[in-house]
C-alpha positions in Angstrom: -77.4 -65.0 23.4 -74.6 -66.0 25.4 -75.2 -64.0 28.5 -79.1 -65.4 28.3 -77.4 -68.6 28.8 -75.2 -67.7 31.4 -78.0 -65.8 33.8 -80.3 -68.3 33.3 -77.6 -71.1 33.8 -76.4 -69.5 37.1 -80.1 -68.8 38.3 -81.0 -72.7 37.6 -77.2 -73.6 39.5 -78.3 -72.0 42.6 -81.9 -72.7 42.6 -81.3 -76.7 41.9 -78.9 -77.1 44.8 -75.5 -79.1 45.4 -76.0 -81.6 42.6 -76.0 -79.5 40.0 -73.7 -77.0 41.8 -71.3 -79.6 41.7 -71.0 -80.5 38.1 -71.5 -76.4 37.7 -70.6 -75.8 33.6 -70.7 -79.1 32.9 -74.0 -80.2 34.2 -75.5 -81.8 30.7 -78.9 -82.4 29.1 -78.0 -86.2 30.3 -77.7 -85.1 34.1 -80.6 -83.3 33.8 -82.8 -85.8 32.2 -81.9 -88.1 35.1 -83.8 -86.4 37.7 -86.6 -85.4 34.9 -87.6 -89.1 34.2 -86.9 -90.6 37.5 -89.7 -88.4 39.0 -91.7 -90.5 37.2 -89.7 -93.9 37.7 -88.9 -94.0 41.2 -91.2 -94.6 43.9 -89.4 -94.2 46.5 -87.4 -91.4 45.6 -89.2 -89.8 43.0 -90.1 -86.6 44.8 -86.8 -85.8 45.4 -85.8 -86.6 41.8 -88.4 -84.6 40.6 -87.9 -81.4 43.0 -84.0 -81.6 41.5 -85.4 -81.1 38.2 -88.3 -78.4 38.2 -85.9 -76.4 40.3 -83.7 -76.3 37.9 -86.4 -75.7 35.5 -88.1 -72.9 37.2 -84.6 -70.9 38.2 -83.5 -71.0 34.6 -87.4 -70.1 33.2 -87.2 -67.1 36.2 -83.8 -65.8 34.9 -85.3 -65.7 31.7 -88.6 -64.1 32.7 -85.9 -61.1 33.9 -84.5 -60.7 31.1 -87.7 -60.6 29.2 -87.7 -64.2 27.3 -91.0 -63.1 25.5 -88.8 -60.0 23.7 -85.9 -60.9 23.7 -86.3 -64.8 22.4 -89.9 -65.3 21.7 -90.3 -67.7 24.6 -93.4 -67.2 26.6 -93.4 -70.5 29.0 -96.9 -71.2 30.2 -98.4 -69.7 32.8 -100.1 -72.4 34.5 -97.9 -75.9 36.1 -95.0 -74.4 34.4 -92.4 -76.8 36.0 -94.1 -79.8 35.0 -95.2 -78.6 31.6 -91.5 -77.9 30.5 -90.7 -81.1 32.3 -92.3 -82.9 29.9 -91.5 -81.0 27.3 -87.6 -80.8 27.6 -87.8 -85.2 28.2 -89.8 -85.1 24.8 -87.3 -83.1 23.1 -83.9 -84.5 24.5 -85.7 -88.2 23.3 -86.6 -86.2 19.9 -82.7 -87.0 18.7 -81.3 -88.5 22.1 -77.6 -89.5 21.0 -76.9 -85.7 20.0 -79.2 -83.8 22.6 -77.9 -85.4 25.8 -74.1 -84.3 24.8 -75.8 -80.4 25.3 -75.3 -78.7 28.5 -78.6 -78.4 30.4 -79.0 -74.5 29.6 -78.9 -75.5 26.1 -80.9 -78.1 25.9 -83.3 -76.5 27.9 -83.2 -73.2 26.1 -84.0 -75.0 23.0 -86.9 -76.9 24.3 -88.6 -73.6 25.8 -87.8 -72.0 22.0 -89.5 -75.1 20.5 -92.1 -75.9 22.7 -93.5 -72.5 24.0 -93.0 -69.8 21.4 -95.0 -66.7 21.5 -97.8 -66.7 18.9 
């Protein structure tokens, strides 16, 4: 389980760019929940708050697509929009018990929304 967390952390790290490079293991559900909602929020710079987050998103749902998510952890993230569709599904999750869930790291919140949300049936 750890190295899931650690390929799919790096994957998202690189694919996100230099903000979440920066905070690199310490980038948190919090940080990542920033971008998430302000892509909604913000007019002005919403796009660029929104292309933080589903990078992150799709990197980390790519490294797990490598390492075969659907066998190894019975994740099989949707086909279709995927970026936005987790989007909204890690906000909804982190806001499902928001004092705890924000304290996570990103790749563990994340991972935990995808197990939650998307399960195969």
């Amino acid at each position: 389980m750890r190295s899931v967390l650690l390929i799919a952390s790096l994957a998202a790290t690189v694919v996100a760019g230099s903000s979440a490079l920066a905070q690199g293991a310490g980038y948190s559900a919090a940080d990542l929940l920033s971008p998430c909602q302000e892509a909604d929020n913000d007019a002005r710079w919403g796009a660029a708050a929104e292309a933080e987050c589903e990078q992150y998103i799709m990197g980390f749902v790519g490294a797990l697509k490598v390492i075969d998510a659907k066998a190894e952890l019975g994740i099989c993230a949707p086909d279709l929009n995927t970026a936005d569709e987790v989007r909204w599904a890690f906000m909804r999750w982190v806001h499902g018990s928001y004092s705890q869930r924000t304290k996570l790291l990103a790749n563990e919140a994340l991972l935990a929304t995808l197990q939650e949300s998307f399960p195969c049936e």
